[in-house]
Gaussian input, Z-matrix of N, CA and C with variables (Angstrom, degrees):
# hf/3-21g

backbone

0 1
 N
 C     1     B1
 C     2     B2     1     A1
 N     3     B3     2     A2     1     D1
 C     4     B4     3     A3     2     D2
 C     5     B5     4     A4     3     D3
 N     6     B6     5     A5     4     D4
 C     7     B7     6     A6     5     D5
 C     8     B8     7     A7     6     D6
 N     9     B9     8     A8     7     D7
 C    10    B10     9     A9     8     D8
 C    11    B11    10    A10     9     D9
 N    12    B12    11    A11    10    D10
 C    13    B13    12    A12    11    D11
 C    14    B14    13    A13    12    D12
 N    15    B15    14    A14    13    D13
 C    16    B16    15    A15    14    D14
 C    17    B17    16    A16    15    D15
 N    18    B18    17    A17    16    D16
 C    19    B19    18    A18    17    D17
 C    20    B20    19    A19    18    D18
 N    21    B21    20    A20    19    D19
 C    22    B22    21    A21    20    D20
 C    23    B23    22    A22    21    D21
 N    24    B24    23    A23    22    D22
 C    25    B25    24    A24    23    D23
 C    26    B26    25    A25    24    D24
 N    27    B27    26    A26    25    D25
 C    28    B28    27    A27    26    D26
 C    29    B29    28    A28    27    D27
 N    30    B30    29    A29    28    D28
 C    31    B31    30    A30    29    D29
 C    32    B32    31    A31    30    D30
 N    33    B33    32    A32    31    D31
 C    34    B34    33    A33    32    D32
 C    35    B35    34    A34    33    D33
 N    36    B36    35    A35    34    D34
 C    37    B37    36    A36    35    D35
 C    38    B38    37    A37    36    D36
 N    39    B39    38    A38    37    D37
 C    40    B40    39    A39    38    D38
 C    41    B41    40    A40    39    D39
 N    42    B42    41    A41    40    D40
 C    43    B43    42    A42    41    D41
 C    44    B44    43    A43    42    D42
 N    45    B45    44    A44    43    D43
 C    46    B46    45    A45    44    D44
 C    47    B47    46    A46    45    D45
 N    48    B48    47    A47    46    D46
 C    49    B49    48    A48    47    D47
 C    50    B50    49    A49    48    D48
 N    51    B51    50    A50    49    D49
 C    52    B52    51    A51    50    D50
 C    53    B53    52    A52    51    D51
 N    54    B54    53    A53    52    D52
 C    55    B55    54    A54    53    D53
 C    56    B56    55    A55    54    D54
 N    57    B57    56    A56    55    D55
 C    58    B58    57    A57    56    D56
 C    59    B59    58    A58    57    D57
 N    60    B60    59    A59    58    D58
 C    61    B61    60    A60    59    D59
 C    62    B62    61    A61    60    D60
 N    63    B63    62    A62    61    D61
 C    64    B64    63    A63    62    D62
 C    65    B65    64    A64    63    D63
 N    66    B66    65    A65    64    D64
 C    67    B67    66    A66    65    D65
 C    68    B68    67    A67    66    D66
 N    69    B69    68    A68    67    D67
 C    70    B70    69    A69    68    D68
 C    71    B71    70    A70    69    D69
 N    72    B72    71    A71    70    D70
 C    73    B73    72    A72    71    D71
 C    74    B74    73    A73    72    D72
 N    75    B75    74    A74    73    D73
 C    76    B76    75    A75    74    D74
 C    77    B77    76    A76    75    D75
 N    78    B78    77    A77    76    D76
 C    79    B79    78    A78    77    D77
 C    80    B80    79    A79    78    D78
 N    81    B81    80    A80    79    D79
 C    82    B82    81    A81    80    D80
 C    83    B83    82    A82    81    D81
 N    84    B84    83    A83    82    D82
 C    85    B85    84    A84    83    D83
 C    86    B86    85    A85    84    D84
 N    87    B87    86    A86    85    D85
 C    88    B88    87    A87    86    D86
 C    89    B89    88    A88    87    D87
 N    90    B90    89    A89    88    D88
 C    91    B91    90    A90    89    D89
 C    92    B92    91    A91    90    D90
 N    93    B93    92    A92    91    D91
 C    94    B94    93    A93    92    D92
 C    95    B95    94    A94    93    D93
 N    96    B96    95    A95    94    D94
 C    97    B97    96    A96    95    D95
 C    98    B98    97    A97    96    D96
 N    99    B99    98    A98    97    D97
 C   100   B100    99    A99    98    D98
 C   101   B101   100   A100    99    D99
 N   102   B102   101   A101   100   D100
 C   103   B103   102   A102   101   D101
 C   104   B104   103   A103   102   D102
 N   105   B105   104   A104   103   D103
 C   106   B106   105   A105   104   D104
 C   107   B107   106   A106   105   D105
 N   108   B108   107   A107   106   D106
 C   109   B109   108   A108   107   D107
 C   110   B110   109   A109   108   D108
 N   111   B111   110   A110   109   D109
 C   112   B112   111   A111   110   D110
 C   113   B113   112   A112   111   D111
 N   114   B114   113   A113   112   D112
 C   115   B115   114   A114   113   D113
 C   116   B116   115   A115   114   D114
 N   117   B117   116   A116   115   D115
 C   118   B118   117   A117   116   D116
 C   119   B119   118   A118   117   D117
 N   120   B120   119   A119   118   D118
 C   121   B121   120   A120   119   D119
 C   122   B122   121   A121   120   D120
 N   123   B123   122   A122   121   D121
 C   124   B124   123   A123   122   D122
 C   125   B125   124   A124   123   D123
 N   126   B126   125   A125   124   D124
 C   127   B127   126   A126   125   D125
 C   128   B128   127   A127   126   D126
 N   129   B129   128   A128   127   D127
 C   130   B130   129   A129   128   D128
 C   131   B131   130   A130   129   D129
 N   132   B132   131   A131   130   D130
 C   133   B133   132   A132   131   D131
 C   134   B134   133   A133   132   D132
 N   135   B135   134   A134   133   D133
 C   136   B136   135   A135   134   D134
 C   137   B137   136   A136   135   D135
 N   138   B138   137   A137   136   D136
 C   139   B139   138   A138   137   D137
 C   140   B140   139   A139   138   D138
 N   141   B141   140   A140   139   D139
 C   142   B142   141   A141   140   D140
 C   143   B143   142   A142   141   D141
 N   144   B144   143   A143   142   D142
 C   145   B145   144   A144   143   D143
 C   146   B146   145   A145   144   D144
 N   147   B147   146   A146   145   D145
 C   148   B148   147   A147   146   D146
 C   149   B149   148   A148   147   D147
 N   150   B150   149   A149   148   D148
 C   151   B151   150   A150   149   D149
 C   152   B152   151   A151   150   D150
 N   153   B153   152   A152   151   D151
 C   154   B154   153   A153   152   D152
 C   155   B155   154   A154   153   D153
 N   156   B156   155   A155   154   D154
 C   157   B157   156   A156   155   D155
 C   158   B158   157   A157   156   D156
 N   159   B159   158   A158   157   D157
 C   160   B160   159   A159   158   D158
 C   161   B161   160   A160   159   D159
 N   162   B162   161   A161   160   D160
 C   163   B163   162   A162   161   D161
 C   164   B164   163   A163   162   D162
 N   165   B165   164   A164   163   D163
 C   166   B166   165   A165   164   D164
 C   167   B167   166   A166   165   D165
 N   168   B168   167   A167   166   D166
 C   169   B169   168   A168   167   D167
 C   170   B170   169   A169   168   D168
 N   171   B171   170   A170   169   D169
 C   172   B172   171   A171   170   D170
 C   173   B173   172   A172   171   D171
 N   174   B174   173   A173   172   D172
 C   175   B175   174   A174   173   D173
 C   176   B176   175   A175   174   D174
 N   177   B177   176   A176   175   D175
 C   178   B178   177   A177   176   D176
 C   179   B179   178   A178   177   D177
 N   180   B180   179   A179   178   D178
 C   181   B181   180   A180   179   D179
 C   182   B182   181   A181   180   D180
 N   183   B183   182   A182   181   D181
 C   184   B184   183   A183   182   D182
 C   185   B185   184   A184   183   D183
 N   186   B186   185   A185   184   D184
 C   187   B187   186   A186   185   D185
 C   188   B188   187   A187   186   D186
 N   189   B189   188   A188   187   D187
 C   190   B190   189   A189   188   D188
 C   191   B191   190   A190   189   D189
 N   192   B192   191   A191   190   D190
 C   193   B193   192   A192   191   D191
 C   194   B194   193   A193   192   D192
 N   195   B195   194   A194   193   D193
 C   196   B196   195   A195   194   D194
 C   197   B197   196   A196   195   D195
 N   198   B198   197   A197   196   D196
 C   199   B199   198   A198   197   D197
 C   200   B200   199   A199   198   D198
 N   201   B201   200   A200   199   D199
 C   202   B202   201   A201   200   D200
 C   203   B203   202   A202   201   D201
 N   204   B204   203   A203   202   D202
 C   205   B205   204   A204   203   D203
 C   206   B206   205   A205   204   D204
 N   207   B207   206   A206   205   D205
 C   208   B208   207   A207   206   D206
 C   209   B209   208   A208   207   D207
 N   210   B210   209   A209   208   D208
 C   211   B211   210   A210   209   D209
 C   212   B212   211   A211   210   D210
 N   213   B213   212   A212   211   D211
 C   214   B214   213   A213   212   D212
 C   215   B215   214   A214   213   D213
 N   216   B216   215   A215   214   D214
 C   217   B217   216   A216   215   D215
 C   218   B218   217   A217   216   D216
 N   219   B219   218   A218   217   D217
 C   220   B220   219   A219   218   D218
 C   221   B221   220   A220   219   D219
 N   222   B222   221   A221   220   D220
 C   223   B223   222   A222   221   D221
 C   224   B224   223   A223   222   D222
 N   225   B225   224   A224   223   D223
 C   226   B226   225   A225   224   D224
 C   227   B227   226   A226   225   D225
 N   228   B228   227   A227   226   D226
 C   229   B229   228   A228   227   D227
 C   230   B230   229   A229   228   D228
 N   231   B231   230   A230   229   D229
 C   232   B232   231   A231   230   D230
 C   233   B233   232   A232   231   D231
 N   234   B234   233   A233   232   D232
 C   235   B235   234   A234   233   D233
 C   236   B236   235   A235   234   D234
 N   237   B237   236   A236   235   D235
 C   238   B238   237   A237   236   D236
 C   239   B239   238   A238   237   D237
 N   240   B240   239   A239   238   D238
 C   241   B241   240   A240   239   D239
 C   242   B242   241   A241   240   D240
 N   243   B243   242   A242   241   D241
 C   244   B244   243   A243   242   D242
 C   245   B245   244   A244   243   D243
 N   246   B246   245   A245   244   D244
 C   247   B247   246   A246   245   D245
 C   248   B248   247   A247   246   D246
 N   249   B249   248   A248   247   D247
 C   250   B250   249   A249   248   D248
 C   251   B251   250   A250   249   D249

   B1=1.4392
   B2=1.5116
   B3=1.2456
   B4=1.5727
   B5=1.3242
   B6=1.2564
   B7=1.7413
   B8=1.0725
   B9=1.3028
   B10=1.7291
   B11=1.7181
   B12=0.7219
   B13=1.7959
   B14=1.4976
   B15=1.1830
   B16=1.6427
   B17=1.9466
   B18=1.2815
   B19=1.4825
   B20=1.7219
   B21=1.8267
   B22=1.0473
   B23=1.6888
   B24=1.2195
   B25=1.5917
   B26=1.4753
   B27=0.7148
   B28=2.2733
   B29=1.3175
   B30=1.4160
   B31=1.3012
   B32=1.2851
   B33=1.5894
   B34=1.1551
   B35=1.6292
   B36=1.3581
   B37=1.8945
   B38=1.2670
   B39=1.0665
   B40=1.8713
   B41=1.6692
   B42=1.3593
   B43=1.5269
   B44=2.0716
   B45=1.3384
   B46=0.9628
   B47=1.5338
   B48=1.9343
   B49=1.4594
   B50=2.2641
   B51=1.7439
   B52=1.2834
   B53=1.5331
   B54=1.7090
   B55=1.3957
   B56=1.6407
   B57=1.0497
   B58=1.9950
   B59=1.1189
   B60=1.6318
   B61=0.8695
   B62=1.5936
   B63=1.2045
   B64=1.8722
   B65=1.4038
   B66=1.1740
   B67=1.7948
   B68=1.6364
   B69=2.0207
   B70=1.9002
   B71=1.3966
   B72=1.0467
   B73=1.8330
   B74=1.2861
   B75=1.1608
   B76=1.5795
   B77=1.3822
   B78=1.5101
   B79=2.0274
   B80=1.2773
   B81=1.2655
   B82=1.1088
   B83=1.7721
   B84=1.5207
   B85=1.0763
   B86=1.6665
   B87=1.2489
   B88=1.9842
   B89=1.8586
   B90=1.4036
   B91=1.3714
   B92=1.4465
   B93=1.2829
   B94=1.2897
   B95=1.3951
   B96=0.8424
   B97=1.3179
   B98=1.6799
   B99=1.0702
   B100=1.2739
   B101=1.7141
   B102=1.3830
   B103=1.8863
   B104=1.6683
   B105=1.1254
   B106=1.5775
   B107=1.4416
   B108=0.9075
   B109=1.4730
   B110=1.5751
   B111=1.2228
   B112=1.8987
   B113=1.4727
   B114=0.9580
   B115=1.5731
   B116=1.7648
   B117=1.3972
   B118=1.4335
   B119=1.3427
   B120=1.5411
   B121=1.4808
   B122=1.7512
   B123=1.2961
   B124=1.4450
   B125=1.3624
   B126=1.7646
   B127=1.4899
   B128=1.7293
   B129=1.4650
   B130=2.0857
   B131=1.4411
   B132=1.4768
   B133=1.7448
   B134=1.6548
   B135=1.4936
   B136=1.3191
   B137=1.9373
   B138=1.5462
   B139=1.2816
   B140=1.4990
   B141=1.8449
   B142=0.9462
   B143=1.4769
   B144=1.6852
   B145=1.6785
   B146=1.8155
   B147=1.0622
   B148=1.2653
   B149=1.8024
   B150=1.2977
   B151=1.4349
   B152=1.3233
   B153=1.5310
   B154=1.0819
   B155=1.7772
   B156=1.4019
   B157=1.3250
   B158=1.6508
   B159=1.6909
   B160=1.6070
   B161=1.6774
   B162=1.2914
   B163=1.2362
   B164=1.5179
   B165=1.5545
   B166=1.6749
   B167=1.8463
   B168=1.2884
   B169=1.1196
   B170=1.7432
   B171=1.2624
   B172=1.5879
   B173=1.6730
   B174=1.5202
   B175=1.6804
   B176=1.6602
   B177=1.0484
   B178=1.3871
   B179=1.8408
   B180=1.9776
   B181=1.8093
   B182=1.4988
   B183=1.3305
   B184=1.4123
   B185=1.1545
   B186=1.0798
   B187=1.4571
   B188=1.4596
   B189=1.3164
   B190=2.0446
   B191=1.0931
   B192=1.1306
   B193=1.7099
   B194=2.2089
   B195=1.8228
   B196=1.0027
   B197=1.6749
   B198=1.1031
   B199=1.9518
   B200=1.4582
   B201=1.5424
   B202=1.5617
   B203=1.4836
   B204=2.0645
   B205=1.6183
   B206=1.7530
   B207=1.5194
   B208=1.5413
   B209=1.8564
   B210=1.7049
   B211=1.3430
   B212=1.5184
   B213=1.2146
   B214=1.7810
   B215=1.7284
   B216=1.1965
   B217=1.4901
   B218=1.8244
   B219=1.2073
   B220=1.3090
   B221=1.7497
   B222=0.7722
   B223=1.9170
   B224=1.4219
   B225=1.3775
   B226=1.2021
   B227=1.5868
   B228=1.7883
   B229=1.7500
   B230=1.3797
   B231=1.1470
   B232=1.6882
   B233=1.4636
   B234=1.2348
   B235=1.7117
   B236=1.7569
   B237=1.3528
   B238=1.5734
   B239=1.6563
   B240=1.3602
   B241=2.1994
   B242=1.3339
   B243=1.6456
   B244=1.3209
   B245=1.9971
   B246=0.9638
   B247=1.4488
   B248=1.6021
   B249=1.3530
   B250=1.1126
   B251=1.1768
   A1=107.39
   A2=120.05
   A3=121.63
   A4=149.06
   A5=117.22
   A6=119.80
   A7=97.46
   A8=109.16
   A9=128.02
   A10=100.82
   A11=132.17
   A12=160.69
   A13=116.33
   A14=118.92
   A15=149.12
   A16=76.80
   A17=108.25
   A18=131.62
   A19=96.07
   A20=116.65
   A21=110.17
   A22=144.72
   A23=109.72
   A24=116.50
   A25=110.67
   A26=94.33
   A27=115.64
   A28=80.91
   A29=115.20
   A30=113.77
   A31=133.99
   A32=120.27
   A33=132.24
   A34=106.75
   A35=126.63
   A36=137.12
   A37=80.74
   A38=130.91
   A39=115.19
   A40=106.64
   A41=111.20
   A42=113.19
   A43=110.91
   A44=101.81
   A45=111.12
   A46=138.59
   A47=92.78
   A48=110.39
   A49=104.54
   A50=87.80
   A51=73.91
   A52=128.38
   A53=113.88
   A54=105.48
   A55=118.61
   A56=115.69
   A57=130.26
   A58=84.65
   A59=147.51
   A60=143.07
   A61=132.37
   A62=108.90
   A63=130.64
   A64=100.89
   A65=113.72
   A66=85.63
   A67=113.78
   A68=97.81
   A69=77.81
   A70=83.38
   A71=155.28
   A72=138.78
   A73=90.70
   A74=129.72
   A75=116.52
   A76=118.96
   A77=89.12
   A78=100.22
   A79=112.09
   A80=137.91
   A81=127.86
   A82=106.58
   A83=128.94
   A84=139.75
   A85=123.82
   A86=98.67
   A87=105.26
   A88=83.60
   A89=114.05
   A90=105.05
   A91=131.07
   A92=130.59
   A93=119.71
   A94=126.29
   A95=136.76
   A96=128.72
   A97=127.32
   A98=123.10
   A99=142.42
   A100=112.54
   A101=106.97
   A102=104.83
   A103=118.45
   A104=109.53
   A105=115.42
   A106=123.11
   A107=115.72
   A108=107.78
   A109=113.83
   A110=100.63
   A111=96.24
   A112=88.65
   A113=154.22
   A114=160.27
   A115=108.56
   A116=106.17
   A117=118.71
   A118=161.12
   A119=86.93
   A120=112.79
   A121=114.52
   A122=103.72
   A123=119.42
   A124=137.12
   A125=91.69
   A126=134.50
   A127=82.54
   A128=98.00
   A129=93.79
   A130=112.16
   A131=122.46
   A132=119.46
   A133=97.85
   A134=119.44
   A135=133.70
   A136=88.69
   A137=125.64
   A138=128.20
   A139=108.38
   A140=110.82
   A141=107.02
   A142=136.58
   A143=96.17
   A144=109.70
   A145=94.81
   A146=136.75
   A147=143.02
   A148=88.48
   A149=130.86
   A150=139.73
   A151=91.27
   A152=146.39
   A153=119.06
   A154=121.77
   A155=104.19
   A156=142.20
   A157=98.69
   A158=114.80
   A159=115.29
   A160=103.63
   A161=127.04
   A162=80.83
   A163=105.13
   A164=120.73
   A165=103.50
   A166=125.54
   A167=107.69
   A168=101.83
   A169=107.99
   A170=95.01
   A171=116.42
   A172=106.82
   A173=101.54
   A174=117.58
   A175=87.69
   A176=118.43
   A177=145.61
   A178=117.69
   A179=75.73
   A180=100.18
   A181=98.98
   A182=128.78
   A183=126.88
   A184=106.97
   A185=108.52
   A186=123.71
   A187=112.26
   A188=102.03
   A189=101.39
   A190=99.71
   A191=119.94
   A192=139.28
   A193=86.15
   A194=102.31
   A195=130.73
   A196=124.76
   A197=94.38
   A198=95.79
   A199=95.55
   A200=129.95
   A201=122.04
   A202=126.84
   A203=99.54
   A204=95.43
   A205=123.68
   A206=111.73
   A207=122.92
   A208=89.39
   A209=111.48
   A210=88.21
   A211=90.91
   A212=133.01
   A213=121.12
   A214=101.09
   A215=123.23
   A216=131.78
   A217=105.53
   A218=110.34
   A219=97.05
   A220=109.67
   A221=112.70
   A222=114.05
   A223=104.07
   A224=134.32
   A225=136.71
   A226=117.52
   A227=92.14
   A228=92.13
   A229=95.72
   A230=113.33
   A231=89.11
   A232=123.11
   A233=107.07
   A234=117.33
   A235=86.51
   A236=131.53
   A237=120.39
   A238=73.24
   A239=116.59
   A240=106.11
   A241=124.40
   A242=103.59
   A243=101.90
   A244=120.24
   A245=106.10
   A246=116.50
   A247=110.28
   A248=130.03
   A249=124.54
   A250=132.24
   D1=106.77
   D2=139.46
   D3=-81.17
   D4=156.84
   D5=170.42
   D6=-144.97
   D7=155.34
   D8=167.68
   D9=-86.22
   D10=137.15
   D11=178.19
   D12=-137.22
   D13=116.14
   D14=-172.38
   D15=-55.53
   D16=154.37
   D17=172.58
   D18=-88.99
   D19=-64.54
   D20=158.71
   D21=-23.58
   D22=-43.00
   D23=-178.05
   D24=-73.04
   D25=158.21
   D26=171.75
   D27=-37.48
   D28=-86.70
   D29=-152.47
   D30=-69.24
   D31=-0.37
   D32=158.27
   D33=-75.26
   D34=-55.67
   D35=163.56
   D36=-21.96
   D37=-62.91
   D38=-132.03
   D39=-103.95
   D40=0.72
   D41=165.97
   D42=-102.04
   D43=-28.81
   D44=158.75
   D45=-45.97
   D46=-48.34
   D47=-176.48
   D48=-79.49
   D49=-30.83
   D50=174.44
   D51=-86.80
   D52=-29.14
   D53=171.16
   D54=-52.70
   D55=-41.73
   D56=166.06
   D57=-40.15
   D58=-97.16
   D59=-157.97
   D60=-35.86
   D61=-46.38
   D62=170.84
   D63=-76.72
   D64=-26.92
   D65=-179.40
   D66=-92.60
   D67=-16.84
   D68=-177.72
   D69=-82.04
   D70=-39.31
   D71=-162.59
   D72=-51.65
   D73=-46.84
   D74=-166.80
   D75=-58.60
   D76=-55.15
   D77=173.16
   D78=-60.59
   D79=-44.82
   D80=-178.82
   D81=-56.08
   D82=-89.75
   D83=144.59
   D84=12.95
   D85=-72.91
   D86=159.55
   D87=110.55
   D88=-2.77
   D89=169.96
   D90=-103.54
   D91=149.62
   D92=179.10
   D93=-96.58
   D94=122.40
   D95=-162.49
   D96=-73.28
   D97=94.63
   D98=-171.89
   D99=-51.06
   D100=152.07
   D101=165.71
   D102=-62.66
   D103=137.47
   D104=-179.49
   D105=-80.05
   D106=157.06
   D107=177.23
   D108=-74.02
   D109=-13.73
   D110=171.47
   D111=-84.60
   D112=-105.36
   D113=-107.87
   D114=-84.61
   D115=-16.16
   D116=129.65
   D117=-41.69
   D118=-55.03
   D119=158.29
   D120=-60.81
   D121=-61.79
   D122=172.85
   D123=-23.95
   D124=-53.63
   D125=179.53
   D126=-62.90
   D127=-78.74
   D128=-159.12
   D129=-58.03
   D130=1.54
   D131=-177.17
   D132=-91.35
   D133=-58.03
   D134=-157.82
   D135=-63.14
   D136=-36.40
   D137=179.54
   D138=-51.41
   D139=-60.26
   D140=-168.89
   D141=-73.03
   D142=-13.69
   D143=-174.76
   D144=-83.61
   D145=-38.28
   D146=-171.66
   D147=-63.52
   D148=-78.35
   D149=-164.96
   D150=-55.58
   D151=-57.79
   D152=-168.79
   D153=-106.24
   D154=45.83
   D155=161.40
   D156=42.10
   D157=41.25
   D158=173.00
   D159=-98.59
   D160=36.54
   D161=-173.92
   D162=-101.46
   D163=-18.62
   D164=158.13
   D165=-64.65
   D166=-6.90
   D167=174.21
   D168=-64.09
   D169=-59.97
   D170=-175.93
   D171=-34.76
   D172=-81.37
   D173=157.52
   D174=-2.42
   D175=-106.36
   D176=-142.76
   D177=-36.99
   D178=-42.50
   D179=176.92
   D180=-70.67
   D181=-14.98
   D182=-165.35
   D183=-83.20
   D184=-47.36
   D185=-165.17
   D186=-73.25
   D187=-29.60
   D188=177.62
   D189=-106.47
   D190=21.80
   D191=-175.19
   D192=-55.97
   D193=167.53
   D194=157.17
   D195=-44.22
   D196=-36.49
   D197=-164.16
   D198=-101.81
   D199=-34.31
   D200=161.53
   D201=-49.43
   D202=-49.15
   D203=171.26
   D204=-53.30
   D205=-36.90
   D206=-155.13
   D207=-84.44
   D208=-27.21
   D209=-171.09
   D210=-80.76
   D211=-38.51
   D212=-166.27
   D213=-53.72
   D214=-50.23
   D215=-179.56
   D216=-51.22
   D217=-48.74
   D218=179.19
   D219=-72.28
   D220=-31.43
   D221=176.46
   D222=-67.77
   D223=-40.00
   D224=149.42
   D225=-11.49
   D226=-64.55
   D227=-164.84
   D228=-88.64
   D229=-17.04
   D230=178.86
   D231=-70.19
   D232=-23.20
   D233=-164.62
   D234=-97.53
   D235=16.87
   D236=-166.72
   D237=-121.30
   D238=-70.10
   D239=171.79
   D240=-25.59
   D241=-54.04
   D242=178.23
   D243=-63.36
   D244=-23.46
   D245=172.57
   D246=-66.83
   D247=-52.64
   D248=169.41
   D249=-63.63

């Protein structure tokens, strides 16, 4: 997966600062630094949700996800304390 990223932006600085970084470890080292099995993994998930066209499903499941309901419920009781 690619994107184009401005050199200028934060987030161009900070791929910048890290490729600089991986390549002198490499030179120093004499090794090159290979894909990981996390960013691998990543790669074949973001593939498969795109090919099998879930990823607003997912989104959606996220969002009414577990930790959204429990946080709305806890804002619930807080704004139900503050009433009393």
């Amino acid at each position: 997966v690619e994107r184009e990223v401005k050199k200028e932006s934060e987030e161009g600085k900070k791929m910048l600062k890290k490729n600089n970084l991986d390549d002198l470890v490499s030179r120093l080292t004499g090794k090159s630094k290979g894909i990981t099995t996390l960013s691998k993994t990543e790669h074949d998930w973001n593939k498969f949700k795109k090919n099998e066209g879930i990823e607003d499903e997912l989104t959606t499941y996220r969002k009414n996800g577990y930790i959204e309901k429990m946080k709305f419920l806890k804002q619930t009781d807080e704004k139900l304390e503050e009433d009393l």
